[in-house]
C-alpha angles and dihedrals in degrees: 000000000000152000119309088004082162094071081064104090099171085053101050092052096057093050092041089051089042086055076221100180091201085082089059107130088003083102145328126258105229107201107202096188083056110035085226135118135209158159118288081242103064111140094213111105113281115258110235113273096263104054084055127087133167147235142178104235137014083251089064092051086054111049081047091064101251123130126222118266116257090212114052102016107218098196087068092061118119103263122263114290086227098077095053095041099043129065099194119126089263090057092044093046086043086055091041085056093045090057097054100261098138091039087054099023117026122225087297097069093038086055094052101045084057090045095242141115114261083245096063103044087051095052091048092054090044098061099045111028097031092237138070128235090264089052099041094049088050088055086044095056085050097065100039082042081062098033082059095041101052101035095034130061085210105144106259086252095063092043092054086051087047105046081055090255106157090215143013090242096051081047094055087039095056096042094065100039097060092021098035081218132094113253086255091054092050089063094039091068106037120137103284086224102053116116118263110203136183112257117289093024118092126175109193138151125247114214121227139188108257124271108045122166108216098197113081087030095066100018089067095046093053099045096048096043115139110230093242115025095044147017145177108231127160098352091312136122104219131184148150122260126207096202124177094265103028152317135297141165131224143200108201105189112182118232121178089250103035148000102252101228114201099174113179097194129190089203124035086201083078104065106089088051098044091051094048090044082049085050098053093031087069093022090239093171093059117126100223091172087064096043096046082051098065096031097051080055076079113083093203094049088042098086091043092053103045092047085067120352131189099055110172129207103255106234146188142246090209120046095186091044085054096043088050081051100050089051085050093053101045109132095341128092133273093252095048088049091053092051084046092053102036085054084062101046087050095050099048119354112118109262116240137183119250106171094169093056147358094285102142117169137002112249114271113268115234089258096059088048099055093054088063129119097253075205100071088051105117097213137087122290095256094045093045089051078049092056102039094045088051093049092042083052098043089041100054093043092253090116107040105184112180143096089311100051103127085226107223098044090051087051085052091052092042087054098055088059121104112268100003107128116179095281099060096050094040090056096046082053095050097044107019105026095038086225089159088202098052106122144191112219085153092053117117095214102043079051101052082042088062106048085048087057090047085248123137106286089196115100093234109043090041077059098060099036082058096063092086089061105051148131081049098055104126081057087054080060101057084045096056095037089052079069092075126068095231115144093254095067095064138063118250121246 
């Protein structure tokens, strides 16, 4: 799959005939006889191939004319593999979107984050995804406006206000343009068995690309929880969110379909960013097909890969709370990071109410970090000008780690700090940043992974052997760290 797949006709038939899900937010099927839109993957009978055309977003589809398909509810497909895989200035803009930034900030503010004019950014939307920002975050509060209306009993007002609507009319307007159904109607025939929770609460269920290998995902996660800010309980990875508005806590539980969602939000306001920070958390856009593809290529990486495939790069919500952890973790165990972490935490995270778990605080902010004694840091001098020096820079805006960060230049600026070696800002890359070729020659355990597979356990000759394997790299890693018995690698029980 590629870039503007959707400009291959011949292609898209056959996917859209196939009813192949993997094409599943790759592009959208037009049907001109019907004045809908769907997935690839819609299981109504195909119209013929000349009745279809394509486009490259929902939003497309949309400003097209075109309404949103009852039945397979393509705004409900796993985001497009291309944000999470490019760093050009439209994926960054795509992951900006995703996180609200039109909604809080207007074009304006999207255009300045990437560094353009907001004619720029709209003509480069434009180009390649058929819309422009204003366009796709519309199509974006459409979809959190029905996700609150059929799984809520929030009054239709409150959800308007939620979903970032400026007003209720432009609420009810948008609803059955891209629905054909009021915003009442919309709730009258929602599925009898969706989940009806209290406000504030939502249960919902986060769509993947199949396969997904659930063990390392949430095995890292588990093993490296800080007391405090996460936890795994019955079968759930559970944590607390700083979100723009608020705060909020969820309990992400795997299923071999879907990632059950229960998100309990101060702000409603907050939905639409918590659910895109839990995609990319557990990279839930990825396209593993394609990865396992190019790594199996590799006859050394095959057997790794077909033994349990899908493995997906382990993320963050927070890019600034994983770079202060990785700090946390250089050259100590997993066990001394997280009481380092969890001492922090303790001393100056912002308390918060979990009364369905042991959730305690939110992770410091980097403020709050920087106004610490260096002195009560329990780590050695250099580390602890390491750790001080990241949080002064993340604090007063000079470091900006987040889904906008251009990726190499932020692993330039990470290396000039004092006390980053490659491993720490490649880390940060692969995790915080979502760079899926960051890799860990330095690592010990990609290296003891290596000798074990019989591959170059030298930096730099493991680095060139991986060539072959990029621009998947970061995945390599999850492949060769499965080999150890380490906690992360496994599912808790």
């Amino acid at each position: 799959m590629q870039k503007g797949m959707h400009t291959d006709t011949e292609r898209c038939v056959r996917a859209v005939q196939s009813k192949d899900a993997r094409f599943d937010g790759w592009f959208f099927t037009a049907v001109l006889t019907t004045g809908i839109y769907c997935r690839p993957s819609c299981p109504v009978v195909p119209p013929k191939a000349e009745n279809m055309v394509f486009h490259p977003s929902a939003a497309a589809c949309q400003q097209a004319g075109f309404r949103a398909c009852k039945r397979c509810r393509p705004d409900t497909s796993p985001g497009s593999p291309e944000w999470n895989q490019r760093a050009d200035a439209v994926a960054r803009a795509m992951r900006l979107i995703a996180d609200g930034v039109v909604d809080r900030e207007g074009v304006p503010g999207l255009a300045a984050r990437l560094g353009y004019s907001t004619r720029q950014v709209e003509r480069q939307l434009l180009a390649e995804l058929g819309a422009g920002p204003l366009a796709l975050a519309r199509a974006q509060r459409a979809q959190t406006a029905r996700l609150l209306i059929e799984t809520t009993d929030l009054p239709m007002a409150q959800i308007a206000f939620a979903a970032g609507f400026s007003s209720v009319r432009t609420f009810n307007d948008t609803v059955r343009e891209v629905y054909a159904l009021a915003p009442g109607e919309l709730r009258t025939r929602a599925p009898k068995n969706a989940p009806r929770t209290t406000p504030g609460v939502l249960s919902l269920r986060l769509p993947f690309r199949a396969p997904l290998n659930p063990d390392n995902l949430f095995g890292h996660l588990a093993a490296t929880a800080v007391p405090g800010v996460e936890e795994w309980r019955d079968g759930a990875y559970r944590r607390t969110l700083r979100l723009p508005y608020g705060h909020g806590v969820v309990a992400l539980t795997p299923h071999p379909d879907h990632i059950a969602c229960r998100l309990t939000l101060g702000d409603p306001r907050d939905l639409t960013v918590a659910i895109s920070r839990c995609r990319r958390l557990l990279d839930l856009d990825a396209d593993p097909v394609a990865v396992d593809e190019q790594l199996r290529a590799d006859p050394v990486l095959a057997p790794l890969v077909d033994k349990a495939p899908g493995r997906r790069v382990p993320r963050t919500v927070d890019a600034a709370e994983f770079a202060v952890r990785a700090v946390l973790g250089q050259q100590v165990s997993t066990a001394a990071a997280r009481t380092h972490a969890a001492r922090l935490v303790t001393a100056h995270g912002t308390p918060v109410d979990d009364p369905e778990g042991g959730l305690t605080h939110l992770f410091p902010s980097p403020g709050a970090l920087a106004e610490l004694d260096p002195e009560t840091l329990a780590m050695p001098r250099t580390r602890r000008t390491t750790f001080t020096t990241l949080v002064r820079r993340l604090a007063d805006g000079d470091l900006h780690l987040g889904a906008d960060s251009d990726w190499p230049e932020t692993r330039a600026l990470l290396l000039a700090l004092p006390g980053f070696g490659p491993w720490t800002a490649d880390v940060i890359a692969m995790r915080a940043l979502g760079d899926p070729d960051a890799f860990l020659p330095t690592d010990l355990g990609i290296r003891r992974a290596a000798r074990e597979l019989g591959l170059p356990s030298t930096p730099a000759a493991l680095t060139a052997r991986a060539a072959a394997w990029r621009p998947w790299r970061a995945y390599a890693v999850q492949y060769l760290w499965a080999t150890d018995s380490h906690p992360i690698n496994f599912l808790p029980v």
